[in-house]
C-alpha positions as CSV (number, residue, x, y, z in Angstrom):
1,X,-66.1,36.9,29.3
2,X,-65.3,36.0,33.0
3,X,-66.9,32.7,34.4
4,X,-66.7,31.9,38.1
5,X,-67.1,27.9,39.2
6,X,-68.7,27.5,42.1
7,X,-69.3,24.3,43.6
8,X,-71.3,22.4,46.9
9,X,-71.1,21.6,50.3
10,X,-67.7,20.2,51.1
11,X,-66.4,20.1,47.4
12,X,-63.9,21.9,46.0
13,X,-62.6,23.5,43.1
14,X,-60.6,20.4,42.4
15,X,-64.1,18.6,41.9
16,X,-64.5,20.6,38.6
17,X,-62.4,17.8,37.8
18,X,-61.8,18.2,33.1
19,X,-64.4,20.8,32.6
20,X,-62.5,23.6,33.2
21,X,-60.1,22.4,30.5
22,X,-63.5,21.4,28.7
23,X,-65.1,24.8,29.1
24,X,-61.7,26.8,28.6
25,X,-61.4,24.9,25.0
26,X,-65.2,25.4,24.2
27,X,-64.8,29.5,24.6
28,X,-61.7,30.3,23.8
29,X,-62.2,34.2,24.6
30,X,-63.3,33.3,28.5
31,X,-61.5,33.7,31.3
32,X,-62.7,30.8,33.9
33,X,-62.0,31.5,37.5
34,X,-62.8,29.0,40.0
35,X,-63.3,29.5,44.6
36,X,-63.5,26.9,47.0
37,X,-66.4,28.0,49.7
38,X,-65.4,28.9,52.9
39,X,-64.3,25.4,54.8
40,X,-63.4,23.5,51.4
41,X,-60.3,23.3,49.5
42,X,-58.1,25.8,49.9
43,X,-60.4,27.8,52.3
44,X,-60.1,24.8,54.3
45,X,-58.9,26.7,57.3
46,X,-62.0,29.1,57.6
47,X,-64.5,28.3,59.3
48,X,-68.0,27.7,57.0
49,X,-70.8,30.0,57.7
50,X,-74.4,29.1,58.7
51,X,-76.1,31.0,56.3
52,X,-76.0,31.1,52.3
53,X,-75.8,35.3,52.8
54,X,-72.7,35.0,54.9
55,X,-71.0,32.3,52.1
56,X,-72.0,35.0,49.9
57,X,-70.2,38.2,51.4
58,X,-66.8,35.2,51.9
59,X,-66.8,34.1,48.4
60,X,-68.0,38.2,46.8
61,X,-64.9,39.3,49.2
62,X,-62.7,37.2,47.1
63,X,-64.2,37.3,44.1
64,X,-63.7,41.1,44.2
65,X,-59.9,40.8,44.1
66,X,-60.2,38.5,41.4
67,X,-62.8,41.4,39.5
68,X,-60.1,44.0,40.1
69,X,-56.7,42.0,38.8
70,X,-58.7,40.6,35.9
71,X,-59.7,41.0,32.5
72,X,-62.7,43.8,32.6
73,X,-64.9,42.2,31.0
74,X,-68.9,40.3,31.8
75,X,-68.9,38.0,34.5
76,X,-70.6,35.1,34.6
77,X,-71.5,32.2,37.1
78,X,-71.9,28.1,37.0
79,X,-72.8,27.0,40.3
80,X,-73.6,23.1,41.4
81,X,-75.3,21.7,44.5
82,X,-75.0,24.5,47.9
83,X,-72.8,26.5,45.3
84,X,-76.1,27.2,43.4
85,X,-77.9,28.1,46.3
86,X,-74.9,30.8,47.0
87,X,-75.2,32.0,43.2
88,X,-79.1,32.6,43.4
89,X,-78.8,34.5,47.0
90,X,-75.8,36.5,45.3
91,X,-78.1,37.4,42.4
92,X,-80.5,38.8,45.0
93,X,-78.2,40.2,47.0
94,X,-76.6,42.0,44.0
95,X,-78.4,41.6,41.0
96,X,-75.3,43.4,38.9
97,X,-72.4,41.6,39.6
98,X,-73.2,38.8,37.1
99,X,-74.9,39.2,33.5
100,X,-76.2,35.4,34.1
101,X,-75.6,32.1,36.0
102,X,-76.1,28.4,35.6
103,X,-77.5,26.9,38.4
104,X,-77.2,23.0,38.2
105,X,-78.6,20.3,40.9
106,X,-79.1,22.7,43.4
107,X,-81.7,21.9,46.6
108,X,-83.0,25.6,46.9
109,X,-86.3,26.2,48.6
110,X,-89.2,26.8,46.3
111,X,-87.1,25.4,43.0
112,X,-86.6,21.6,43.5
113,X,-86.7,19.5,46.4
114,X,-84.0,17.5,47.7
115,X,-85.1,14.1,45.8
116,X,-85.7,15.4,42.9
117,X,-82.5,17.3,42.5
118,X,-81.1,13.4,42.7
């Protein structure tokens, strides 16, 4: 199994802080992959789009590489915050690429408003 981190607004995959160790140790046969949005981490340099489609064609750009020089096996997402907000519009967008996702804390429109996702 392949799990992709995703995480918010101006966070990056550094943020994941110990569960990646955590969730490496807790399923041993995953792979756990993790990309900073366009703007954060190590994307720092590109500029961040204004729409959740256009972080989704940035991060499925990348994520493709990844698909290809991986292990071939299910993908799965966690996504936090914004990140979740990419996941869901990715799972619209195409509903294939991921057999399912987490979505934690996330502010989307029609799920949770903003204070009660505090």
């Amino acid at each position: 199994m392949n799990i992709l981190l995703i995480r918010g607004l101006t966070r990056e995959k550094r943020h994941w802080g110990n569960f990646v160790t955590t969730l490496t140790e807790s399923i041993p046969e995953g792979t756990v992959h993790l990309l900073d949005l366009p703007g954060a981490g190590e994307n720092c340099q590109d500029s961040s789009p204004l729409s959740i489609a256009e972080n989704v064609q940035y991060l499925r750009s990348k994520w493709n590489i990844l698909k290809e020089q991986g292990p071939k096996k299910d993908w799965h997402a966690v996504a936090i915050s914004m990140g979740g907000m990419v996941a869901l519009e990715w799972s619209k967008l195409f509903p294939d690429d991921f057999k399912s996702m987490v979505i934690l804390n996330t502010s989307a429109k029609k799920i949770c408003a903003p204070f009660e996702r505090l």
